[in-house]
C-alpha positions as CSV (number, residue, x, y, z in Angstrom):
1,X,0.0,0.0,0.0
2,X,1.5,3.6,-1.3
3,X,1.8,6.0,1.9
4,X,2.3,9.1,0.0
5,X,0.1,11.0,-2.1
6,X,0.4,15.0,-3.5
7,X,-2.1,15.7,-6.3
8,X,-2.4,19.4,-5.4
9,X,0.0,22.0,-4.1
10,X,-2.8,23.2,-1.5
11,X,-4.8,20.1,-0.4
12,X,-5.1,18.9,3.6
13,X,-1.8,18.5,5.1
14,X,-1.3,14.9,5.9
15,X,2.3,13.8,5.9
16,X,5.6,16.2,5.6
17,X,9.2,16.0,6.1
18,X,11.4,18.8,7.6
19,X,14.9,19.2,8.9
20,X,15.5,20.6,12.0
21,X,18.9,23.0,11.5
22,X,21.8,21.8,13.2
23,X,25.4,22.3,14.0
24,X,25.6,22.4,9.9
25,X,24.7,25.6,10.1
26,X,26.6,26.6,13.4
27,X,29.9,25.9,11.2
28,X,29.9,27.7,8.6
29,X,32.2,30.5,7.6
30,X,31.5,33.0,5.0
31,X,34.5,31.3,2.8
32,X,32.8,27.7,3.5
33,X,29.1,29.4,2.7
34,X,30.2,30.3,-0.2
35,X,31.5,26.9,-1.7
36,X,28.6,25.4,-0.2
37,X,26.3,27.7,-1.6
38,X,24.4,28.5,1.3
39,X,23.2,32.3,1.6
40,X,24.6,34.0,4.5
41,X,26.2,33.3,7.9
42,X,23.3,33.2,10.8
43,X,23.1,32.4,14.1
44,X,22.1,28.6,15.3
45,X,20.1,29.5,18.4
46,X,17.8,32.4,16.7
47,X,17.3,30.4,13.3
48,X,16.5,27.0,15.5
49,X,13.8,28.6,17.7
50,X,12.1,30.0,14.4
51,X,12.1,26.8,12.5
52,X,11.1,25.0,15.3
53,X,8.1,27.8,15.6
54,X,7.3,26.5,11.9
55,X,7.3,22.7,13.3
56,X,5.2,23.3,15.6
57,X,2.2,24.6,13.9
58,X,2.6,21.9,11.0
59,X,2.5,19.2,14.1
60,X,-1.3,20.9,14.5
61,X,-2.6,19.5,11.1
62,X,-0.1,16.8,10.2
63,X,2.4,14.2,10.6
64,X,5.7,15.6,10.9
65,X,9.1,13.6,10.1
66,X,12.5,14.7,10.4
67,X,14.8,14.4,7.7
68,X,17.7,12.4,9.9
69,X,15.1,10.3,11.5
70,X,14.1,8.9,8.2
71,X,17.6,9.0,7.3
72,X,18.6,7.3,10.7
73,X,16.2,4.3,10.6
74,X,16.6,3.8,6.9
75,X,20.4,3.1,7.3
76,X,19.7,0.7,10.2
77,X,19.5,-2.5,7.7
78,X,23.9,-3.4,7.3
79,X,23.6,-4.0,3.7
80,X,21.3,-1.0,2.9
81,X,24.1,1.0,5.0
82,X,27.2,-0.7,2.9
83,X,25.7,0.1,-0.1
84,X,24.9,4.0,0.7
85,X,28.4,4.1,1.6
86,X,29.8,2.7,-1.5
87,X,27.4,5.5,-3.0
88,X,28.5,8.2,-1.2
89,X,32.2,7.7,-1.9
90,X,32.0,7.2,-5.7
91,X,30.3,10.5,-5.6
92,X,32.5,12.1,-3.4
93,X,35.6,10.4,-4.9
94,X,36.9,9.3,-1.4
95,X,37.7,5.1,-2.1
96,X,40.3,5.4,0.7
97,X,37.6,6.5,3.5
98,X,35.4,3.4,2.7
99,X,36.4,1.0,6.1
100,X,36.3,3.6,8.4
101,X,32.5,4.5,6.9
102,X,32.0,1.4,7.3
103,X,32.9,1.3,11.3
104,X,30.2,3.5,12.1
105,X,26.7,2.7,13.3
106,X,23.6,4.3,11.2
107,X,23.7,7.5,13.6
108,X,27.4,8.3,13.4
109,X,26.9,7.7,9.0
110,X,23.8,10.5,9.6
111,X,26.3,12.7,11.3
112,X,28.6,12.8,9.0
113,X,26.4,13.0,5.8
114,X,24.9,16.0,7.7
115,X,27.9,17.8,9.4
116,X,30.6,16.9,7.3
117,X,33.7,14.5,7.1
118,X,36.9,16.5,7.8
119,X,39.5,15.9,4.8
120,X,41.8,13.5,6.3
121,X,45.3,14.8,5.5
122,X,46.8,11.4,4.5
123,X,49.3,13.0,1.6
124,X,50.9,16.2,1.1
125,X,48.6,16.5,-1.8
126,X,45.7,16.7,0.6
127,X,47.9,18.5,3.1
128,X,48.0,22.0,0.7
129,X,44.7,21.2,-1.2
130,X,43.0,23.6,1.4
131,X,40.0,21.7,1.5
132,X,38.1,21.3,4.7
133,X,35.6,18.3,4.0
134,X,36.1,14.8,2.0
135,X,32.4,14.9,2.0
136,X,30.8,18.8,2.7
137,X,28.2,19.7,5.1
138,X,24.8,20.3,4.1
139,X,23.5,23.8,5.4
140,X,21.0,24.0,2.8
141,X,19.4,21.0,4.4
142,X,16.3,22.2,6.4
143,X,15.1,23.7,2.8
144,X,13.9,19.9,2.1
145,X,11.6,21.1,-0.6
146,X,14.4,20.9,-3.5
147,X,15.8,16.9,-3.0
148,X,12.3,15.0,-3.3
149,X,9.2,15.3,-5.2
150,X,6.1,13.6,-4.9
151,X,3.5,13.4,-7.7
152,X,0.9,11.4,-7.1
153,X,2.2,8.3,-5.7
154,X,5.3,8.1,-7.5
155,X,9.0,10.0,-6.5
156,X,11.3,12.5,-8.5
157,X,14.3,12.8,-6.3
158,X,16.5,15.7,-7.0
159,X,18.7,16.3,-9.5
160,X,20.8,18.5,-8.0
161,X,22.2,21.4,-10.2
162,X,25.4,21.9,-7.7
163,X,27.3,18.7,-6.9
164,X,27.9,20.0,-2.8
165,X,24.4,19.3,-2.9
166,X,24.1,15.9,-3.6
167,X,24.2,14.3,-0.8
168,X,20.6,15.6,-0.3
169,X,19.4,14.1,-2.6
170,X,20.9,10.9,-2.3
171,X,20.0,10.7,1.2
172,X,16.2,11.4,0.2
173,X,15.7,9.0,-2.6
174,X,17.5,6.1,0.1
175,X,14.3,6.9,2.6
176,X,11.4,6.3,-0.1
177,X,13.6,3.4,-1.2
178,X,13.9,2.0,2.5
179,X,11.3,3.6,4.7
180,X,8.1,2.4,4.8
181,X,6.4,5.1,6.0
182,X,7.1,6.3,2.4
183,X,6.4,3.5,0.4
184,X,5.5,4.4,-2.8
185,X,4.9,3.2,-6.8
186,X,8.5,4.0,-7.7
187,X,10.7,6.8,-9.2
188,X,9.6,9.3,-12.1
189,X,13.0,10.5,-12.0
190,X,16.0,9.0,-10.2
191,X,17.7,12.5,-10.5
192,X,20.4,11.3,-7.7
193,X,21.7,9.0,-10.1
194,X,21.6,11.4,-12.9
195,X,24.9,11.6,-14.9
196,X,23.7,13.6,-17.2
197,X,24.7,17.5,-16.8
198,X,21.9,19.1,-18.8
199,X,19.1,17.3,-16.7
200,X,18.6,18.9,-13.5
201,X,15.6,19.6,-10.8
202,X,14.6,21.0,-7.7
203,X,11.4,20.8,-6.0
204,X,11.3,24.8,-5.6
205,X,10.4,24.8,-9.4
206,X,7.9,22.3,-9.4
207,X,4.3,23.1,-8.2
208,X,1.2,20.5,-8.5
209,X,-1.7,22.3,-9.4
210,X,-3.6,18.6,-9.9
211,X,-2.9,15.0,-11.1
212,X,-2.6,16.3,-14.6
213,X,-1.7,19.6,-14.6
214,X,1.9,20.9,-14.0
215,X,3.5,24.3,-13.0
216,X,7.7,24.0,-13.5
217,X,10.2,26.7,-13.7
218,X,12.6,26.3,-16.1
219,X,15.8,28.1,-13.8
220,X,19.6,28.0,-12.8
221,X,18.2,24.7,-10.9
222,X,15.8,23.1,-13.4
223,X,16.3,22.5,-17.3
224,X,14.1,21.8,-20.0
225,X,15.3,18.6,-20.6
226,X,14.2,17.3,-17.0
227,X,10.8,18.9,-17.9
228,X,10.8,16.7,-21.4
229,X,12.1,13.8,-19.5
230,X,8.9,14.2,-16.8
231,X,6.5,14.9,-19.6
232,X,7.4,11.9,-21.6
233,X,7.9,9.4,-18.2
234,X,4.1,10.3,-17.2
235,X,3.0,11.2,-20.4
236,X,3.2,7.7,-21.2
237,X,0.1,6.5,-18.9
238,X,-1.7,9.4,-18.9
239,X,-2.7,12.7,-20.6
240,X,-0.3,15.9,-18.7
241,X,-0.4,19.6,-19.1
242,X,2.9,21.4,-17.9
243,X,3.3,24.8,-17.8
244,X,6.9,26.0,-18.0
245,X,7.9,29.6,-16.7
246,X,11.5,30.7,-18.0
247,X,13.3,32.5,-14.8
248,X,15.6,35.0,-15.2
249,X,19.0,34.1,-13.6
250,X,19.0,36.3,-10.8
251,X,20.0,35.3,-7.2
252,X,16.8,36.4,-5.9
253,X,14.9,34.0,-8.5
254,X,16.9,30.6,-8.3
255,X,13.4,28.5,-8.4
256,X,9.7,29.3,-9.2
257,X,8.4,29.4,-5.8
258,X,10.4,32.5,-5.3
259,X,7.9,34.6,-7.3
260,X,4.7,32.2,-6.9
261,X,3.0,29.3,-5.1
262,X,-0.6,28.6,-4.9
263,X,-2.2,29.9,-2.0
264,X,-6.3,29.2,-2.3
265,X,-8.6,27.1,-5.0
266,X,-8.4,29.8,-6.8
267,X,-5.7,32.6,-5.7
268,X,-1.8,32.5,-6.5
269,X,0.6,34.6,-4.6
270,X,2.9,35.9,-7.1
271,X,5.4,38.5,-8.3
272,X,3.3,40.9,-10.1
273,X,6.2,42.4,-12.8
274,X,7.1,39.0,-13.5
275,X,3.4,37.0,-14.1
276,X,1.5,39.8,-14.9
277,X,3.4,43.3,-15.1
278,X,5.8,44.8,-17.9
279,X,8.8,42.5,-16.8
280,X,6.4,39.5,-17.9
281,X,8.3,36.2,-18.0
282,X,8.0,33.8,-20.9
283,X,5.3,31.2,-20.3
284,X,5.3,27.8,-22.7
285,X,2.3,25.6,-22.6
286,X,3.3,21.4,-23.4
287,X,0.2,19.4,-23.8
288,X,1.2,16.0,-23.5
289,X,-0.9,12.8,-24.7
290,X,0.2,9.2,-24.6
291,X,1.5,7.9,-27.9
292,X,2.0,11.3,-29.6
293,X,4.6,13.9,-29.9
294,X,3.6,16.8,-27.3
295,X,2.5,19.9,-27.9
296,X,4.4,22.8,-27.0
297,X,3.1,26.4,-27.8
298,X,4.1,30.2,-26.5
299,X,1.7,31.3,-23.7
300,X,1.6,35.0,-23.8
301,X,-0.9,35.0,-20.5
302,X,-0.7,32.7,-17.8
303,X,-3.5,33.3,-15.7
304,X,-5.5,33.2,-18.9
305,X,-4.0,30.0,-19.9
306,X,-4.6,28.4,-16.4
307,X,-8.6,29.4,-16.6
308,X,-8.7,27.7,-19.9
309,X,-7.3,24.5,-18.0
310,X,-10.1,24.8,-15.4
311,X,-8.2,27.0,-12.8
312,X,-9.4,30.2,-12.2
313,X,-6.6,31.7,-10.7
314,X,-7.1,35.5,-9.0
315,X,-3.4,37.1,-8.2
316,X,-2.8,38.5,-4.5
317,X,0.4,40.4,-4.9
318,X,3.4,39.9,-3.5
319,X,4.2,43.9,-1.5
320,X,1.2,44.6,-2.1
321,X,1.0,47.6,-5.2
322,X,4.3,49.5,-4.0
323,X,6.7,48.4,-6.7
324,X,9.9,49.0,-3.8
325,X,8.0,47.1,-1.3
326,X,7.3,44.2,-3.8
327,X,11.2,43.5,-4.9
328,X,12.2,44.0,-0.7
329,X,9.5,41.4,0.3
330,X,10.2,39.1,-2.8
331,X,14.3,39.1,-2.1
332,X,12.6,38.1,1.9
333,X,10.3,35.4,0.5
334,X,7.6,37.1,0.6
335,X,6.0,34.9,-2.5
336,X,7.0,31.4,-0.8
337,X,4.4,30.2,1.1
338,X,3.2,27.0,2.5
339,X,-0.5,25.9,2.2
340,X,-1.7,22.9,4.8
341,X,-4.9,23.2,3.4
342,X,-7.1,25.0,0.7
343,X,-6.6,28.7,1.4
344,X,-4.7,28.5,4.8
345,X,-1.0,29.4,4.5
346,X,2.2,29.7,6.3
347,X,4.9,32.3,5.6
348,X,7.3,35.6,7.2
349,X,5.2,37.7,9.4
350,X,7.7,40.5,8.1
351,X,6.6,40.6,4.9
352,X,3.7,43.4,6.0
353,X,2.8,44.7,2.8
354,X,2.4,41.4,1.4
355,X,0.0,40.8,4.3
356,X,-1.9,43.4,4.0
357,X,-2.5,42.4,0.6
358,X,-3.9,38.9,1.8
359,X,-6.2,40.5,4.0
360,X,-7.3,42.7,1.8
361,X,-7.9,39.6,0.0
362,X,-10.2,37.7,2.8
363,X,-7.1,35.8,4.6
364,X,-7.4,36.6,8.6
365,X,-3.7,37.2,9.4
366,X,-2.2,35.8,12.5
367,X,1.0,35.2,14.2
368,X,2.2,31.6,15.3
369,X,2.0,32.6,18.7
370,X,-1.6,32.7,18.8
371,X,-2.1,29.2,18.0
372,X,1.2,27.9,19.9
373,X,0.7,30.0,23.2
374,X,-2.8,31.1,23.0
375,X,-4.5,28.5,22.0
376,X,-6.1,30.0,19.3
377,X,-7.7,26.7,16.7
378,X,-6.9,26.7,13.0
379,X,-9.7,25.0,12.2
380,X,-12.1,28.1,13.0
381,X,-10.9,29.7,9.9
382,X,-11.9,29.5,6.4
383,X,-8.8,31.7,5.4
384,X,-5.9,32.3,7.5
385,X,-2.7,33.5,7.0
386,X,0.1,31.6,10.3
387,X,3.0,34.1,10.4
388,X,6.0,33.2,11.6
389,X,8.9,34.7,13.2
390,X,11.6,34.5,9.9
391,X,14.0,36.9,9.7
392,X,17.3,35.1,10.2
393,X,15.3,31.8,8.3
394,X,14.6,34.4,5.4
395,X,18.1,35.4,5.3
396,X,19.0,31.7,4.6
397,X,17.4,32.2,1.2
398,X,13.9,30.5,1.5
399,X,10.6,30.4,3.1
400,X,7.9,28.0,4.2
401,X,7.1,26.2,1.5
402,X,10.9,25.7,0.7
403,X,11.4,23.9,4.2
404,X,8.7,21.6,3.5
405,X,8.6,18.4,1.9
406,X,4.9,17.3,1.5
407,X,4.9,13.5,1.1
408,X,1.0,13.3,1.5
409,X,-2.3,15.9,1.3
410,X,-5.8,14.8,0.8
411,X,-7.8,15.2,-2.4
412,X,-9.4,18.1,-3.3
């Protein structure tokens, strides 16, 4: 029996994965920050208390895993740990370090995949190199949103565009190999094993807006050729729409969720110069049948484009209508928010304008502390904005919905 499920970006919250940060983050320098490319240098003990402010309300609606948990009891089977190693050191190139991998237990192997393996300076070669890590940390962990997709009942693990990410995904296609509480009908994509450098994905630029309808940004992270692989893979069994939104390489921009995410049945957040405003973004319908060639055409309107799909999309914008205010709040993931159900969201409380835009638009805004100290019930609402305390997350370089992995929602 498959445990996971995600036909929609916005239905009930039933199963997601997160990763608590860690002392990952507590080591980095700015030199290492950069090679790793994590965004900036932030303090454990503030960024901890926030995500664990976003934990706690997702424990009100759903079952929450941790990444290293599922990590942890996955690697607890020998040979399923043996053969992750062998994995993990032809990826990282490090055949010398095999038996002493293979000394530790399946919480010391979590460690290290997650903090790091010190370069062992064995050779004068490796005594210059300057290298810190045979196998790197992973600060960019807790965003578990870009190493593992679910689509239905099947899996795209990540193909990472940056190799010092890797071990993400890796460690996230072993789990819905291994862990049952993810068992599943098998791989659409087995981008961890990818060796192919022009097919890359993330899950920040793939949004499900139902079992046959596709949003994917085509970005530094994801390429049109992981889009044709996806399209032809499903497109086999069933008839697909995908719509592909061309980002502009920009550090603020590295995935689609950055300038929108569905928020409601029928309300996107987005980016207004890019979806809709004179900085519009280049939109490319494929309609995809089994058997035949797809179809691929310039969409000049999305919105338009998703109503003649069935989705009736209204825009809330991003900052609001101040032009200023709507590039400050985008650059602090103002766009990136997390549904756990149809038209109740998560995101930064700091974005104001963009919340006064949502209420404006019916949403009742309110902090996390009124649910986790006051007692306040999210089921009362019919449309409710949770905003959490973010600004050192933010500054990490994502938001809610990019430190969730949704494994599960209910239908619509």
């Amino acid at each position: 029996m498959n445990m996971v499920e995600v036909n929609s970006e916005i239905g009930r919250l039933e199963k997601v994965i997160v990763h608590s940060p860690g002392k990952e983050i507590q080591d980095m320098t700015p030199k290492m920050a950069e090679e790793l490319l994590y965004n900036d240098i932030i303090p454990l003990s503030v960024v901890s208390d926030e995500h664990a402010r976003l934990k706690n309300i997702l424990g009100r609606v759903a079952e929450v895993y941790e990444f290293t948990d599922l990590l942890t009891q996955s690697l607890e089977d020998k040979e399923v740990r043996t053969a992750f190693i062998d994995r993990l050191i032809t990826v990282a190139k490090i055949p010398e370090r095999r038996e002493e991998l293979l000394e530790l237990d399946q919480l010391g192997l979590v460690r290290v995949i997650v903090t790091g393996l010190p370069e062992k300076k064995c050779s004068l070669e490796k005594y210059l190199s300057g290298r810190q890590y045979d196998i790197n940390p992973l600060p960019n962990l807790y965003f578990t949103r870009d190493a593992a997709m679910v689509f239905g009942d099947q899996v795209i693990s990540g193909a990472m565009a940056n190799r010092v990410r890797q071990a993400e995904s890796e460690a996230a296609a072993l789990f819905f190999e291994n862990h049952p509480a993810l068992a599943n009908d098998g791989f659409i994509l087995e981008g961890h094993r990818n060796e192919n450098g022009n097919l890359t994905i993330e899950g920040g630029d793939f949004l499900v807006l139902s079992e046959v309808c596709l949003l994917i940004g085509i970005s530094e992270r994801t390429t049109p050729a992981s889009i044709d692989h996806i399209a032809r893979t499903i497109g086999k069994d069933k008839p697909l729409t995908i719509f592909a939104v061309v980002l502009p390489r920009e550090r603020a921009t590295i995935h689609l969720d950055m300038i929108l995410t569905q928020i409601s049945r029928n309300e996107l957040m987005i980016y207004e110069p890019y979806i809709v405003g004179n900085q519009k973004l280049r939109f490319i319908k494929l309609e995809v049948k089994p058997g035949r060639e797809p179809v691929i055409s310039e969409v000049p309107d999305l919105l338009k484009a998703l109503r003649q799909e069935g989705f009736d999309m209204k825009p809330v914008f991003c900052g609001d209508a101040d032009p200023v205010q709507q590039q400050r709040e985008q650059w602090l993931s103002g766009n990136n928010f997390f549904a756990i159900a149809p038209g109740k969201i998560i995101g930064y409380a700091c974005n104001n304008y963009t919340m006064d835009a949502l209420s404006r638009a019916g949403y009742d805004i309110k902090t996390d502390d009124d649910f986790l100290l006051r007692g306040d019930s999210i089921d009362r609402y019919e449309k409710l904005v949770i905003g959490i305390k973010g600004v050192e997350l933010a500054r990490g370089g994502g938001g809610a919905r990019c430190m969730t992995c949704p494994v599960k929602r209910q239908p619509l």
